[in-house]
mmCIF file of the N, C-alpha and C atoms, coordinates in Angstrom:
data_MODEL
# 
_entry.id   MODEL 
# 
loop_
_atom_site.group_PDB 
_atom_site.id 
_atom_site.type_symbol 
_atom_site.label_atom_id 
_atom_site.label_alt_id 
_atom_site.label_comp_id 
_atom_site.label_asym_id 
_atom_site.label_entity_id 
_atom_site.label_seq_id 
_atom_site.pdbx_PDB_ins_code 
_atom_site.Cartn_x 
_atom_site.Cartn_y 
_atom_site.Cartn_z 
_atom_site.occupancy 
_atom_site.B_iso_or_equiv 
_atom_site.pdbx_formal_charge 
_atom_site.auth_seq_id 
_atom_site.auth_comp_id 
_atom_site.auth_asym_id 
_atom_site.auth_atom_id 
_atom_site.pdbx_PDB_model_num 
ATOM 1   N N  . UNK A 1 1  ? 38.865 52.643 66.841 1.00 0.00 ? 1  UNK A N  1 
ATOM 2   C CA . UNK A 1 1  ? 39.924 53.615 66.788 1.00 0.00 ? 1  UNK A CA 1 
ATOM 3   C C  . UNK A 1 1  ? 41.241 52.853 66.685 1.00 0.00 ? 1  UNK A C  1 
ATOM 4   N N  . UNK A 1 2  ? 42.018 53.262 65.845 1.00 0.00 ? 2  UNK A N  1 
ATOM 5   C CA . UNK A 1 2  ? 43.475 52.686 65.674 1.00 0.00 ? 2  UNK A CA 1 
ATOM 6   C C  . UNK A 1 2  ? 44.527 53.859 65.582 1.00 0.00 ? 2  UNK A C  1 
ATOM 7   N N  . UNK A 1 3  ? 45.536 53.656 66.028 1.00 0.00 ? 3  UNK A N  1 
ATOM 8   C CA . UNK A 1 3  ? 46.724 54.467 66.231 1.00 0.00 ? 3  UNK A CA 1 
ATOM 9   C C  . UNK A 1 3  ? 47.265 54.748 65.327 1.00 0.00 ? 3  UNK A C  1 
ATOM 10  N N  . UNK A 1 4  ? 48.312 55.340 64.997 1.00 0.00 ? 4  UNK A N  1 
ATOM 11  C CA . UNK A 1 4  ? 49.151 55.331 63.393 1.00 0.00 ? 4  UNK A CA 1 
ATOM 12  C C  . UNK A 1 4  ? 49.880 54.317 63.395 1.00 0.00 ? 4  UNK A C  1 
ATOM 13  N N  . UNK A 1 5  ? 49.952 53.921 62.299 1.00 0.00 ? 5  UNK A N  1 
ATOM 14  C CA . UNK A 1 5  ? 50.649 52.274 62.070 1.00 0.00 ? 5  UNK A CA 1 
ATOM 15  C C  . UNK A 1 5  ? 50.110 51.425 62.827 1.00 0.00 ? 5  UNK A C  1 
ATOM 16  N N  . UNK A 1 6  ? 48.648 51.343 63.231 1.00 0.00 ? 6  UNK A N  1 
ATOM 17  C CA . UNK A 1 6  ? 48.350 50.051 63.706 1.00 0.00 ? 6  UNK A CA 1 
ATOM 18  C C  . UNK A 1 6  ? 48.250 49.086 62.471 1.00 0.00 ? 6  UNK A C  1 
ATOM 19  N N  . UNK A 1 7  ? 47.808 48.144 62.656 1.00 0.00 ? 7  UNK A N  1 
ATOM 20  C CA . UNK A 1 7  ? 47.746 46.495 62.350 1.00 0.00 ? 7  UNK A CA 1 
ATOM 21  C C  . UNK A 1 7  ? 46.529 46.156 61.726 1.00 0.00 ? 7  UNK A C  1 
ATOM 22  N N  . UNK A 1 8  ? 46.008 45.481 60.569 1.00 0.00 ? 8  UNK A N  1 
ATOM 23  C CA . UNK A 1 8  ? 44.852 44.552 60.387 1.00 0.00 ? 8  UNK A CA 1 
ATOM 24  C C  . UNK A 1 8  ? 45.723 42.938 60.090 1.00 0.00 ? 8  UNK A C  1 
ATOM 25  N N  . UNK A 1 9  ? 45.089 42.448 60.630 1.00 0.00 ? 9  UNK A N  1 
ATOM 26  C CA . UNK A 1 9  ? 45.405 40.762 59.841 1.00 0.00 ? 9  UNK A CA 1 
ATOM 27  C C  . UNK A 1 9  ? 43.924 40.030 60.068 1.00 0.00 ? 9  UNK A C  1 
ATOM 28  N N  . UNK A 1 10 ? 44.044 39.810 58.503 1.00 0.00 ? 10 UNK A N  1 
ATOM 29  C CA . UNK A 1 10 ? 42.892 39.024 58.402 1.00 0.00 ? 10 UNK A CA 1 
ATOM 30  C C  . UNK A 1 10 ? 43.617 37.536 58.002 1.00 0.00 ? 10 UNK A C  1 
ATOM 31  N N  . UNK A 1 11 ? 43.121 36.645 58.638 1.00 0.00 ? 11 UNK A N  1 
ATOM 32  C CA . UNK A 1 11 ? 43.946 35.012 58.443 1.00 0.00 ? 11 UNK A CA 1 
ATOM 33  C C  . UNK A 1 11 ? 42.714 33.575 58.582 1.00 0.00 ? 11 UNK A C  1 
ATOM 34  N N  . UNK A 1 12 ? 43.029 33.258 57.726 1.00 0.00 ? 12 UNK A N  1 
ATOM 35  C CA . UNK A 1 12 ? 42.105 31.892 57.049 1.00 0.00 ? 12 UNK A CA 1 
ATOM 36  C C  . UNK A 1 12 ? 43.165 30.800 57.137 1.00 0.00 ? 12 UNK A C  1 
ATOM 37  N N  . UNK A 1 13 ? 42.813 29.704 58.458 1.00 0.00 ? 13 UNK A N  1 
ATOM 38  C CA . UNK A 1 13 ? 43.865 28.378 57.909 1.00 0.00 ? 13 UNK A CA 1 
ATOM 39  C C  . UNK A 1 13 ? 43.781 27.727 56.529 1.00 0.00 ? 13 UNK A C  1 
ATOM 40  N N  . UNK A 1 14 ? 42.784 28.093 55.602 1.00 0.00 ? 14 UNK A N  1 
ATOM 41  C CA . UNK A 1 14 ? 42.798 27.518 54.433 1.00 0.00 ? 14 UNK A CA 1 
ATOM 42  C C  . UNK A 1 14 ? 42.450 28.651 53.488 1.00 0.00 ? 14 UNK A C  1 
ATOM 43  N N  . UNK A 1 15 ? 42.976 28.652 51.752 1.00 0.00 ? 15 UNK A N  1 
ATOM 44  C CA . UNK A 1 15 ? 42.754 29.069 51.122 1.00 0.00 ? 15 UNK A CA 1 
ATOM 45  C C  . UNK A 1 15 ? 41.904 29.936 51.072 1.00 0.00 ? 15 UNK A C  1 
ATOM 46  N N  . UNK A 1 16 ? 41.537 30.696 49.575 1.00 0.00 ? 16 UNK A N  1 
ATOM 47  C CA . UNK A 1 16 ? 40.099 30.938 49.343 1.00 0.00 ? 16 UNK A CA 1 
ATOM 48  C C  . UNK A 1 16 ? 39.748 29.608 48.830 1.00 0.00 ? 16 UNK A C  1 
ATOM 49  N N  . UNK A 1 17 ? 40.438 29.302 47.453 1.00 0.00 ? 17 UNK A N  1 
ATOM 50  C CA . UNK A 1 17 ? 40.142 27.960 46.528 1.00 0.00 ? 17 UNK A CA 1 
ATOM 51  C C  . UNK A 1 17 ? 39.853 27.357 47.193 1.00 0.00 ? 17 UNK A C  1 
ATOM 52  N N  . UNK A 1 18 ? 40.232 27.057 48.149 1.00 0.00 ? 18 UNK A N  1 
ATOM 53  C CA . UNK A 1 18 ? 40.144 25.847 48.934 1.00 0.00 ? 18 UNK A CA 1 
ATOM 54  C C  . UNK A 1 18 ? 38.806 25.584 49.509 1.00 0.00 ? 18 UNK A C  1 
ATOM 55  N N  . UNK A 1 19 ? 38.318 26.805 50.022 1.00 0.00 ? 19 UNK A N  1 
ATOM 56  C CA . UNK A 1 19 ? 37.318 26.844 51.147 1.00 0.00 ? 19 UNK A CA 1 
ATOM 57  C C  . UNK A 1 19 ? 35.755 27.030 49.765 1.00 0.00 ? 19 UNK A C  1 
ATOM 58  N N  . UNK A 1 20 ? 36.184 27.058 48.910 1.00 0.00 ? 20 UNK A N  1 
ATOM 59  C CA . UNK A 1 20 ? 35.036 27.056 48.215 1.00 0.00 ? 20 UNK A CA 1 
ATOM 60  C C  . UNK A 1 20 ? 34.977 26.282 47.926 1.00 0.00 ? 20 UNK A C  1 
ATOM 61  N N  . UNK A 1 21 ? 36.126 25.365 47.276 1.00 0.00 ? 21 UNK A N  1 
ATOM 62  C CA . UNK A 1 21 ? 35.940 23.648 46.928 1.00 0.00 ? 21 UNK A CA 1 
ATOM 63  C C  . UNK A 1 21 ? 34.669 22.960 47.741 1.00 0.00 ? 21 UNK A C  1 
ATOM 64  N N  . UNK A 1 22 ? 35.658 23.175 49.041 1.00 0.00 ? 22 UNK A N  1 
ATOM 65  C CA . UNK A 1 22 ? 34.626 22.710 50.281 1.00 0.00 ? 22 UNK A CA 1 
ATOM 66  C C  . UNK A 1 22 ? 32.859 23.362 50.136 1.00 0.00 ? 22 UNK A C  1 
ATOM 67  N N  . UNK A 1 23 ? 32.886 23.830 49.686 1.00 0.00 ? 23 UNK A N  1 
ATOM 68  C CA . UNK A 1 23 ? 31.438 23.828 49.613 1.00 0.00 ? 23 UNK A CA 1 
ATOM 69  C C  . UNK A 1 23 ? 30.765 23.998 47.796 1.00 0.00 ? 23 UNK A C  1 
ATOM 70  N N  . UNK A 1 24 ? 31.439 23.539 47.709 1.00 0.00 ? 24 UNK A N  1 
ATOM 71  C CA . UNK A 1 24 ? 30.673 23.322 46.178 1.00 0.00 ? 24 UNK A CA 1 
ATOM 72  C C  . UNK A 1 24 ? 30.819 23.880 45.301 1.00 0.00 ? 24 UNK A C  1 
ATOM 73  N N  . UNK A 1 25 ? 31.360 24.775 45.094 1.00 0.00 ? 25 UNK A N  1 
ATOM 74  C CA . UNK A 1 25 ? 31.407 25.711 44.450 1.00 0.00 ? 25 UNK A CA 1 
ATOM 75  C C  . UNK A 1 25 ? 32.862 26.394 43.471 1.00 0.00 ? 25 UNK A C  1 
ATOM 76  N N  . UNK A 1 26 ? 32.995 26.997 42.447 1.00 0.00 ? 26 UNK A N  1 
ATOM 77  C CA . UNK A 1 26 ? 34.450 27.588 42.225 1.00 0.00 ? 26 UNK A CA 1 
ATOM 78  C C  . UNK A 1 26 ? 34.955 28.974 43.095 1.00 0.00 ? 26 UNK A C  1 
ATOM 79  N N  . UNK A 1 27 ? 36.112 29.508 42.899 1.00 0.00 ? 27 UNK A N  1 
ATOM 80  C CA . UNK A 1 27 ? 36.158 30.807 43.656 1.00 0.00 ? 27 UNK A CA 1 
ATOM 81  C C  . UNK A 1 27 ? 35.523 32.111 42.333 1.00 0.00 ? 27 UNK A C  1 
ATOM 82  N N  . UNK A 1 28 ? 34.636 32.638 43.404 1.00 0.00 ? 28 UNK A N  1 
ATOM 83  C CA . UNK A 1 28 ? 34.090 33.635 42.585 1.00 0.00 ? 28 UNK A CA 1 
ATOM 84  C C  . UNK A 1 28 ? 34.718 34.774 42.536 1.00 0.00 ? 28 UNK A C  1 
ATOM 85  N N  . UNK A 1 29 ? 35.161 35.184 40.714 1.00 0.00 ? 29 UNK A N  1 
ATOM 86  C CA . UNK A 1 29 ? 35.940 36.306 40.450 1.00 0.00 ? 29 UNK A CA 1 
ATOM 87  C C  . UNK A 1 29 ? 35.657 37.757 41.417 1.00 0.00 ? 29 UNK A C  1 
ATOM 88  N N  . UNK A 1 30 ? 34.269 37.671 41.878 1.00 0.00 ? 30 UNK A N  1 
ATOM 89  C CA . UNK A 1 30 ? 33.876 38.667 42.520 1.00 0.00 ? 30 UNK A CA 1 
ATOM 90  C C  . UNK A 1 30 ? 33.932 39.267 43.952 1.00 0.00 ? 30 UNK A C  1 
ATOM 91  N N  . UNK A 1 31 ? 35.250 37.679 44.656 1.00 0.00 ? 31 UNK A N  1 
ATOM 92  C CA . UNK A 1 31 ? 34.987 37.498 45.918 1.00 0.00 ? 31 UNK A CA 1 
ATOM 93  C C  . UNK A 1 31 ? 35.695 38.831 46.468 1.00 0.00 ? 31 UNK A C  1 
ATOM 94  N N  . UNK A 1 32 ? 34.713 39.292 47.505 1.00 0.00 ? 32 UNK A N  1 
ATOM 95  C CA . UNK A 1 32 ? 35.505 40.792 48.013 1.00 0.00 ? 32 UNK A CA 1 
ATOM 96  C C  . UNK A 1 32 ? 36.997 40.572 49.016 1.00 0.00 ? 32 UNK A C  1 
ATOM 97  N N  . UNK A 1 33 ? 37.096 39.179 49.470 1.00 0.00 ? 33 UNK A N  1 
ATOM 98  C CA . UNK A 1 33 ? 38.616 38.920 49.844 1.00 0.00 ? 33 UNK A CA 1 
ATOM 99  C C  . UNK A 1 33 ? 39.115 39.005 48.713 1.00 0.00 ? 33 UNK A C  1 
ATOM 100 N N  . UNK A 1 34 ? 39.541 38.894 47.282 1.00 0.00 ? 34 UNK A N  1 
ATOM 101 C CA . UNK A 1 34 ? 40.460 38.537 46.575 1.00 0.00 ? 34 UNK A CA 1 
ATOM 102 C C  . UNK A 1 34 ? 40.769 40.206 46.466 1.00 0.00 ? 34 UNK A C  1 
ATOM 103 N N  . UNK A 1 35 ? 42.308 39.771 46.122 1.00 0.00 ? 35 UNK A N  1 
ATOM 104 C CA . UNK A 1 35 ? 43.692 41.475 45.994 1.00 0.00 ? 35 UNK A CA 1 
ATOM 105 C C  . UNK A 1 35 ? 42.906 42.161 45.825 1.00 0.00 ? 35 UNK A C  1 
ATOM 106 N N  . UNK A 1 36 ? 42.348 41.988 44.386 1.00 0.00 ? 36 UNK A N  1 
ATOM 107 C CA . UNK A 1 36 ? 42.162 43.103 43.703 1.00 0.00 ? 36 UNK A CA 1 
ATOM 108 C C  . UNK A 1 36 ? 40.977 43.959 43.862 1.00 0.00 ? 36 UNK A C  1 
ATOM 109 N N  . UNK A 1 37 ? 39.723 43.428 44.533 1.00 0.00 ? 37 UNK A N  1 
ATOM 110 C CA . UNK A 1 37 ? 38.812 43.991 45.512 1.00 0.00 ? 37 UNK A CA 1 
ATOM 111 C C  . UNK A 1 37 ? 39.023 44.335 47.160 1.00 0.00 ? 37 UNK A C  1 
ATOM 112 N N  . UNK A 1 38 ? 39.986 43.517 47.705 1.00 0.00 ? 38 UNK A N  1 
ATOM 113 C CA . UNK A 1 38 ? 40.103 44.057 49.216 1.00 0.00 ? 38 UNK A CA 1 
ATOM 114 C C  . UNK A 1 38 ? 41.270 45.049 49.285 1.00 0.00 ? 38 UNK A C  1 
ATOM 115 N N  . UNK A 1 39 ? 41.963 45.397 48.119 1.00 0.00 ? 39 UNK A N  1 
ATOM 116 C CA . UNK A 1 39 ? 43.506 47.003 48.270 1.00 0.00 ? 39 UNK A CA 1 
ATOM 117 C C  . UNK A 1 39 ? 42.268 47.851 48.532 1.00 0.00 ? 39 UNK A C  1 
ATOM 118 N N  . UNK A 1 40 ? 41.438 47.982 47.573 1.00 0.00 ? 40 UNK A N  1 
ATOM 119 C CA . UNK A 1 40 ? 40.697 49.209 47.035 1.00 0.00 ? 40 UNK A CA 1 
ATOM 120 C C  . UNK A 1 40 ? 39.864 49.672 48.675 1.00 0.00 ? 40 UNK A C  1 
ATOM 121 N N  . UNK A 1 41 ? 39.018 48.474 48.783 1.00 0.00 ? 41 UNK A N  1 
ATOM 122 C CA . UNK A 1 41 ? 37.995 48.538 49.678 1.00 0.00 ? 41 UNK A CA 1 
ATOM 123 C C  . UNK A 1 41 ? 38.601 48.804 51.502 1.00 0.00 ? 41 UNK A C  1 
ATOM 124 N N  . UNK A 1 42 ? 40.178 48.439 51.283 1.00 0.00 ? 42 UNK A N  1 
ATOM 125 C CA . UNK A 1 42 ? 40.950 48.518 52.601 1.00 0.00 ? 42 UNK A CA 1 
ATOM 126 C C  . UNK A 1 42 ? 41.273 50.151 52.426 1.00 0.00 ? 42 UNK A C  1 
ATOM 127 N N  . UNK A 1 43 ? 41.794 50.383 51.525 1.00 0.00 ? 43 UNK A N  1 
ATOM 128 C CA . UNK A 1 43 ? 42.157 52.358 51.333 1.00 0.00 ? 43 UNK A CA 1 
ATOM 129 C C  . UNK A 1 43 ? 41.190 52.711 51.455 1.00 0.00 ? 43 UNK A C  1 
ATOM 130 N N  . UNK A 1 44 ? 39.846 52.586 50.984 1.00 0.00 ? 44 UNK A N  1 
ATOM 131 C CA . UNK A 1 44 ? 38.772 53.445 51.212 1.00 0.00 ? 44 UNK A CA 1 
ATOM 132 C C  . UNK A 1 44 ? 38.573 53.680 52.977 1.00 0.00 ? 44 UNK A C  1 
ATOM 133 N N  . UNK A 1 45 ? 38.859 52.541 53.609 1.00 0.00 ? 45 UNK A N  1 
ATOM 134 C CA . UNK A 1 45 ? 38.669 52.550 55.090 1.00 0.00 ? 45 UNK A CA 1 
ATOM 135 C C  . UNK A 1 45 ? 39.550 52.929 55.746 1.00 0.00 ? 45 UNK A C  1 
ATOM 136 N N  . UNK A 1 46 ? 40.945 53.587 55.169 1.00 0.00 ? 46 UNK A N  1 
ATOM 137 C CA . UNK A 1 46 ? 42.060 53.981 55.691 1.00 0.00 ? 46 UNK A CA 1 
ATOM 138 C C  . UNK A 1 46 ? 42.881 53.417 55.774 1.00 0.00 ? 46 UNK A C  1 
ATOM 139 N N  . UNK A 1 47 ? 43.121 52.094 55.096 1.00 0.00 ? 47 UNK A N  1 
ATOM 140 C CA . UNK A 1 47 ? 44.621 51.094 55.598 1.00 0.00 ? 47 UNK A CA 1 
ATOM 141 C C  . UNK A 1 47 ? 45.325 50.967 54.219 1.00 0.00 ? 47 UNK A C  1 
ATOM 142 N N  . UNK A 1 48 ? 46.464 50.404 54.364 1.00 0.00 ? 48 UNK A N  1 
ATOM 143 C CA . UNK A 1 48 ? 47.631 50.256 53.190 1.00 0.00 ? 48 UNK A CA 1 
ATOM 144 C C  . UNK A 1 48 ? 47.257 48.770 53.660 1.00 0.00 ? 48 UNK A C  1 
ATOM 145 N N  . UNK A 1 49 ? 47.240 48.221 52.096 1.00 0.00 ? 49 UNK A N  1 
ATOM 146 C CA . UNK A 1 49 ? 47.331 46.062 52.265 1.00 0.00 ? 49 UNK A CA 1 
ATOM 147 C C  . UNK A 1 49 ? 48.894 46.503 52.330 1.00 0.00 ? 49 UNK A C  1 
ATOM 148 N N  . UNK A 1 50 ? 49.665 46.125 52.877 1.00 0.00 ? 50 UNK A N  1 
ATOM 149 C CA . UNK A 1 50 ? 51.273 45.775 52.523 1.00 0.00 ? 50 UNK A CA 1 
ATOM 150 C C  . UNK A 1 50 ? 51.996 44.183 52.549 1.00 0.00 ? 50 UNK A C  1 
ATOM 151 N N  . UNK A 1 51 ? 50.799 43.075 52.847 1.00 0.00 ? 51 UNK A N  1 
ATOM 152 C CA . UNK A 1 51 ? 50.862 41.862 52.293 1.00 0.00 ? 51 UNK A CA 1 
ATOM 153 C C  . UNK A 1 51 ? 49.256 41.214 52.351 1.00 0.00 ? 51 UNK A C  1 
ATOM 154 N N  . UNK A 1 52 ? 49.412 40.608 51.342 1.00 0.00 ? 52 UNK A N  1 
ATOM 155 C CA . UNK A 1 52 ? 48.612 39.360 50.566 1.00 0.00 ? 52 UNK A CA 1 
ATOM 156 C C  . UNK A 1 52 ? 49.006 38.175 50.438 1.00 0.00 ? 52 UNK A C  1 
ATOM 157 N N  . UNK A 1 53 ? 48.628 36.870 51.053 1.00 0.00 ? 53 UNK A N  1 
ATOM 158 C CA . UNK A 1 53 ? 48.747 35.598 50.830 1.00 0.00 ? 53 UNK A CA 1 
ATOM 159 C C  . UNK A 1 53 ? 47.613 35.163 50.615 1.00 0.00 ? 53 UNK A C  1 
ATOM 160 N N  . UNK A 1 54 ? 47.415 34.386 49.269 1.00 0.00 ? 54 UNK A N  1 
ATOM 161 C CA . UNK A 1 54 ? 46.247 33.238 48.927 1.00 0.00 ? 54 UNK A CA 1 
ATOM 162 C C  . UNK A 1 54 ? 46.920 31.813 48.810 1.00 0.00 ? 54 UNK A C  1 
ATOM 163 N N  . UNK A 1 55 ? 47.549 31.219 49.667 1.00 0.00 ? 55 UNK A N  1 
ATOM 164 C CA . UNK A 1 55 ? 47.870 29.613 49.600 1.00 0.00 ? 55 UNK A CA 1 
ATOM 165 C C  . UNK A 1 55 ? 47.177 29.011 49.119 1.00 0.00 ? 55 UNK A C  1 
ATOM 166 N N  . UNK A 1 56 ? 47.447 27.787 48.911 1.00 0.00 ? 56 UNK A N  1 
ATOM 167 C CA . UNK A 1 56 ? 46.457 26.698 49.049 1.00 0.00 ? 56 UNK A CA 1 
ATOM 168 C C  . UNK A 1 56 ? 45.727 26.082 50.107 1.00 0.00 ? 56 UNK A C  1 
ATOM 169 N N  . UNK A 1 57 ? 47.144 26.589 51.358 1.00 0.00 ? 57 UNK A N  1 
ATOM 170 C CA . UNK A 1 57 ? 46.525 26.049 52.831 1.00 0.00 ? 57 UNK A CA 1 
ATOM 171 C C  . UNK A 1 57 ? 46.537 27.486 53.863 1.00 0.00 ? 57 UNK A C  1 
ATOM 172 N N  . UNK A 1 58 ? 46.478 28.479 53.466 1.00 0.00 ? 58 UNK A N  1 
ATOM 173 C CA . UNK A 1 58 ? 46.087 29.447 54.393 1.00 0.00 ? 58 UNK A CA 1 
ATOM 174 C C  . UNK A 1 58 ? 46.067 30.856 53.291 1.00 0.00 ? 58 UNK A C  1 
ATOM 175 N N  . UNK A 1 59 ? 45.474 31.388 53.860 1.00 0.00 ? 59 UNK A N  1 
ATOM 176 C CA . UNK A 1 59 ? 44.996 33.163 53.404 1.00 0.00 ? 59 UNK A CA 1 
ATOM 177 C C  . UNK A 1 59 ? 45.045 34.057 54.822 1.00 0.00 ? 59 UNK A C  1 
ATOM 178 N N  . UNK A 1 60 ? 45.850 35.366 54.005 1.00 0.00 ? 60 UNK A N  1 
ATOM 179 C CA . UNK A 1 60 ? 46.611 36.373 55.498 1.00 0.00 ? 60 UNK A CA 1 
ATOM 180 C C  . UNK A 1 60 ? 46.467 37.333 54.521 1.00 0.00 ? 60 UNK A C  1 
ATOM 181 N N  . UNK A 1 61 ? 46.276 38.734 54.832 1.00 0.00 ? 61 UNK A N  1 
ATOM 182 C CA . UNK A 1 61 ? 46.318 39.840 54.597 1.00 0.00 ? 61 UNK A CA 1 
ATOM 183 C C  . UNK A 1 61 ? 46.295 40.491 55.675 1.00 0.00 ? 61 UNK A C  1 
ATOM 184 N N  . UNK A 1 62 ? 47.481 41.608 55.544 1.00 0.00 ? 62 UNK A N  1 
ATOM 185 C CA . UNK A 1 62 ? 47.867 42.356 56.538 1.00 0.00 ? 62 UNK A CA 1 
ATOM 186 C C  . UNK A 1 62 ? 48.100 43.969 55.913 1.00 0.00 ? 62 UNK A C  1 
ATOM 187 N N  . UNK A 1 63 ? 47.361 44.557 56.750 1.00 0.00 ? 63 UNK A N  1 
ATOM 188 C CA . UNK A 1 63 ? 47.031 46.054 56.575 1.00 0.00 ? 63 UNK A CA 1 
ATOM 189 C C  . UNK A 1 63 ? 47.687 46.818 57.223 1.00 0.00 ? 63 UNK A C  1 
ATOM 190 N N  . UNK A 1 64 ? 48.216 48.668 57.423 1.00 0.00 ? 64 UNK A N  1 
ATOM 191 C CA . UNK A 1 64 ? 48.895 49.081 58.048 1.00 0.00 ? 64 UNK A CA 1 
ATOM 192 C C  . UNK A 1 64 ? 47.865 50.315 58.189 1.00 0.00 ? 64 UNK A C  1 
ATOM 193 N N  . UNK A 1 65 ? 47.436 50.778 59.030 1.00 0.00 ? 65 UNK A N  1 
ATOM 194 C CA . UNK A 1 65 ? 46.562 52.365 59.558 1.00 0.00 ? 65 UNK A CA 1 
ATOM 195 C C  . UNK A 1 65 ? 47.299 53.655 58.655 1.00 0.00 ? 65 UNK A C  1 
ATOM 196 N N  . UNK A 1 66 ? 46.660 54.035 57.582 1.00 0.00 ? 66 UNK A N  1 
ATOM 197 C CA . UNK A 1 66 ? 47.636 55.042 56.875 1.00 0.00 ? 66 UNK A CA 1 
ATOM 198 C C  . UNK A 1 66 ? 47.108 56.211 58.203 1.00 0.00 ? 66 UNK A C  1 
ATOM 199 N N  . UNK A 1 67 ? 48.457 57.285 58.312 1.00 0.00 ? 67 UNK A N  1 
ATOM 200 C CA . UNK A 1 67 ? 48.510 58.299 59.252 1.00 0.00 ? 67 UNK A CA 1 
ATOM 201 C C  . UNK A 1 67 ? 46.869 59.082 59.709 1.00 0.00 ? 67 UNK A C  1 
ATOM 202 N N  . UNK A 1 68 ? 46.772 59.317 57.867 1.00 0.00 ? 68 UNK A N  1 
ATOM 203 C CA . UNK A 1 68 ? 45.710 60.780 57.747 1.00 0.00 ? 68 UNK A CA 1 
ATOM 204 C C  . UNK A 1 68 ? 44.491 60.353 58.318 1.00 0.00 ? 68 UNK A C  1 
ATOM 205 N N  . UNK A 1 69 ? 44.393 58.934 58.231 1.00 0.00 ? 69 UNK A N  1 
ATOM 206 C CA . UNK A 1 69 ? 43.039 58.105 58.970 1.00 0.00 ? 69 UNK A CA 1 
ATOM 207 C C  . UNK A 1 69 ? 42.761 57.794 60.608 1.00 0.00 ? 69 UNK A C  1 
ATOM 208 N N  . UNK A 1 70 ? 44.307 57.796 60.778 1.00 0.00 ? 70 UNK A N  1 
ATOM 209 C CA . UNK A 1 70 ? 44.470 56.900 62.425 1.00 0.00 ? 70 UNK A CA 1 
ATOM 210 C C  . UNK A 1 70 ? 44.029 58.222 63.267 1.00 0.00 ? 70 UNK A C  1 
ATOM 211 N N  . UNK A 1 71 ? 43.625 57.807 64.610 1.00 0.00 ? 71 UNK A N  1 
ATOM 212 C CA . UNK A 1 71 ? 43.001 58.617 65.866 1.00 0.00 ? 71 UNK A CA 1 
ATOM 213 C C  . UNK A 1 71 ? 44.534 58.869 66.314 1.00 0.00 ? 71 UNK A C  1 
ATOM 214 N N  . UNK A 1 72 ? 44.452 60.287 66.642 1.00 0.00 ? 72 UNK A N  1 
ATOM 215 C CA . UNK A 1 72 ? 46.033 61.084 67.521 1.00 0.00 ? 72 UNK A CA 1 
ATOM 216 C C  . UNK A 1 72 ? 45.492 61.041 68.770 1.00 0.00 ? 72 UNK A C  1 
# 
């Protein structure tokens, strides 16, 4: 349960790129952290993304509880 205007932060001290390097691999177009799959998949669950960072040395996305979703 979240309030109106609560909070998500999701935070990675390193990249995506980065963290896949580390294991072998490239970043996959399909990864469900990247923008353009986690806006969609965050509204479906009720939140606004209102920031996105993919660094090189850290990844943050921060969500806001849209009203019509949050517990009164």
């Amino acid at each position: 349960m979240t309030a109106p205007d609560g909070v998500l932060l999701l935070f990675h001290p390193s990249g995506r790129a980065e963290r896949a390097a580390r294991h072998g691999r490239l970043l996959d177009p399909d990864d469900p952290m990247g923008e353009e799959h986690l806006r969609p998949a965050l509204r479906a669950a009720g939140w606004r993304l209102d920031c996105y960072e993919d660094a090189p040395h850290h990844f943050m996305a921060r969500a806001v509880r849209s009203d019509e979703q949050a517990c009164h």
